[in-house]
C-alpha positions as CSV (number, residue, x, y, z in Angstrom):
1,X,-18.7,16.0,-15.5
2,X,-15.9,16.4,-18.2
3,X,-13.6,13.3,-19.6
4,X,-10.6,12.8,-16.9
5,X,-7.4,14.5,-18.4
6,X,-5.3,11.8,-20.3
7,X,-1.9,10.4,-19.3
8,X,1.2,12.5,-21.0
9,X,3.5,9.7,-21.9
10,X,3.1,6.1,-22.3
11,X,5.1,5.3,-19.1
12,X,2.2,7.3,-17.0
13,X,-0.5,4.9,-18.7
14,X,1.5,2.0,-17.6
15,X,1.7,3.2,-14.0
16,X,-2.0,4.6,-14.1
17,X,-3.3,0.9,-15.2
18,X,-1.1,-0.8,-12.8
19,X,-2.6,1.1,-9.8
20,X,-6.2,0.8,-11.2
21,X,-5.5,-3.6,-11.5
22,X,-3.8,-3.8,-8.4
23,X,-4.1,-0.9,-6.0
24,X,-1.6,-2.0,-3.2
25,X,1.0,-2.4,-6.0
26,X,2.0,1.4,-5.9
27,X,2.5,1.0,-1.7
28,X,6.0,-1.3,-0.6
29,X,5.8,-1.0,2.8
30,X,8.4,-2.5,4.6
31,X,9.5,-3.9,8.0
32,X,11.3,-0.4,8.8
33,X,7.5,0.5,7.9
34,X,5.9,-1.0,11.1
35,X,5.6,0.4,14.5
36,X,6.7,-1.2,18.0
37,X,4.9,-4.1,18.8
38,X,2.7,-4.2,15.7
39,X,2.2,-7.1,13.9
40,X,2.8,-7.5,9.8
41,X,2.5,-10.5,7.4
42,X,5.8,-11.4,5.2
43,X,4.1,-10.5,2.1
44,X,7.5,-10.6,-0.2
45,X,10.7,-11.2,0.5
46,X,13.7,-9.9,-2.1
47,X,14.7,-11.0,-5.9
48,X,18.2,-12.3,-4.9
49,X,18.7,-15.3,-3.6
50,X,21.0,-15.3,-1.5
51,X,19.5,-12.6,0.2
52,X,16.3,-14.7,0.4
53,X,18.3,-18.0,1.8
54,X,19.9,-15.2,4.8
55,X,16.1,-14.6,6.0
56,X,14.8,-17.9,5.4
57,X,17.4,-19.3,7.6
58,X,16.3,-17.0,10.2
59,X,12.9,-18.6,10.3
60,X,11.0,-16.1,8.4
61,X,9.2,-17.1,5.4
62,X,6.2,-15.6,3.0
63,X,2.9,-15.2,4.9
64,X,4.8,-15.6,8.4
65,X,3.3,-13.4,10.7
66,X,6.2,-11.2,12.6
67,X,5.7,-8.4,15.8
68,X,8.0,-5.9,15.1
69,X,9.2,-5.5,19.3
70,X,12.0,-2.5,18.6
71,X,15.0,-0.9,17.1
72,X,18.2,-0.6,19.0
73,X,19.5,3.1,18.7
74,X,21.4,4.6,16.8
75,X,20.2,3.1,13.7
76,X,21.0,-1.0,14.9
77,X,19.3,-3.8,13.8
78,X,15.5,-4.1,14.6
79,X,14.3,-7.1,17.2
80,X,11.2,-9.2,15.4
81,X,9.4,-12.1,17.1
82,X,7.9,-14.6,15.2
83,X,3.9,-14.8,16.3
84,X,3.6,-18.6,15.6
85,X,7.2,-19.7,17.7
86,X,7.8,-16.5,19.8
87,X,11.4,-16.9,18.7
88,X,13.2,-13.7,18.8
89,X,15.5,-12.5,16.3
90,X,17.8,-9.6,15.1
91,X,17.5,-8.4,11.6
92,X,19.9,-5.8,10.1
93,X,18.0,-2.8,8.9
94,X,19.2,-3.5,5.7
95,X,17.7,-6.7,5.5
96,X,14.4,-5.3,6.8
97,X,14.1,-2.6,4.0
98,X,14.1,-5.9,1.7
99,X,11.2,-7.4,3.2
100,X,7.9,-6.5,2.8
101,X,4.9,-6.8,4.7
102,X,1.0,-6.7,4.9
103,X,0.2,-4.7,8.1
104,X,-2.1,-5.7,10.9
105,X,-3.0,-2.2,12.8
106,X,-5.5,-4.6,14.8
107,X,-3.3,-6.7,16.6
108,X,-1.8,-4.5,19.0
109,X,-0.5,-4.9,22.8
């Protein structure tokens, strides 16, 4: 077995070591990520915060656990429940692609 082939630049060292610390740091996957009636954990919500405030007022917060119910058509806002409250809520799709989320294949209906 030969040495692996270095990085070219410095920019691909940076993004090799990244992935080698944290693994799940090259991966965002998103609430437009999961499927109907999976469930996700809020694993990080967006930089701005105003943005941040918007879905905190709706009730979802880090490490909240969400089933993703369904998208109304032609490309609407998504329908979430909350798993602790079974609260129901409408999130633009725009909003969704902000948040991201651990999924949770496991807990399916």
């Amino acid at each position: 077995m030969g040495n692996p082939k270095p990085p070219q630049s410095r920019s691909d060292s940076c993004v090799i070591q990244s992935e080698i610390r944290n693994p799940q740091s090259a991966i965002r996957v998103t609430l437009l990520d999961v499927g109907e009636n999976e469930v996700a954990e809020i694993s990080a919500l967006p930089g701005d915060a105003a943005v941040t405030k918007r879905i905190n007022a709706l009730g979802l917060f880090l490490g909240r656990k969400i089933r993703f119910i369904r998208a109304a058509p032609f490309f609407g806002p998504l329908l979430v429940q909350d798993e602790a409250t079974g609260a129901r809520i409408m999130i633009a799709r725009a909003m969704a692609r902000e948040i991201e989320v651990r999924d949770d294949r496991s807990t399916k209906i």
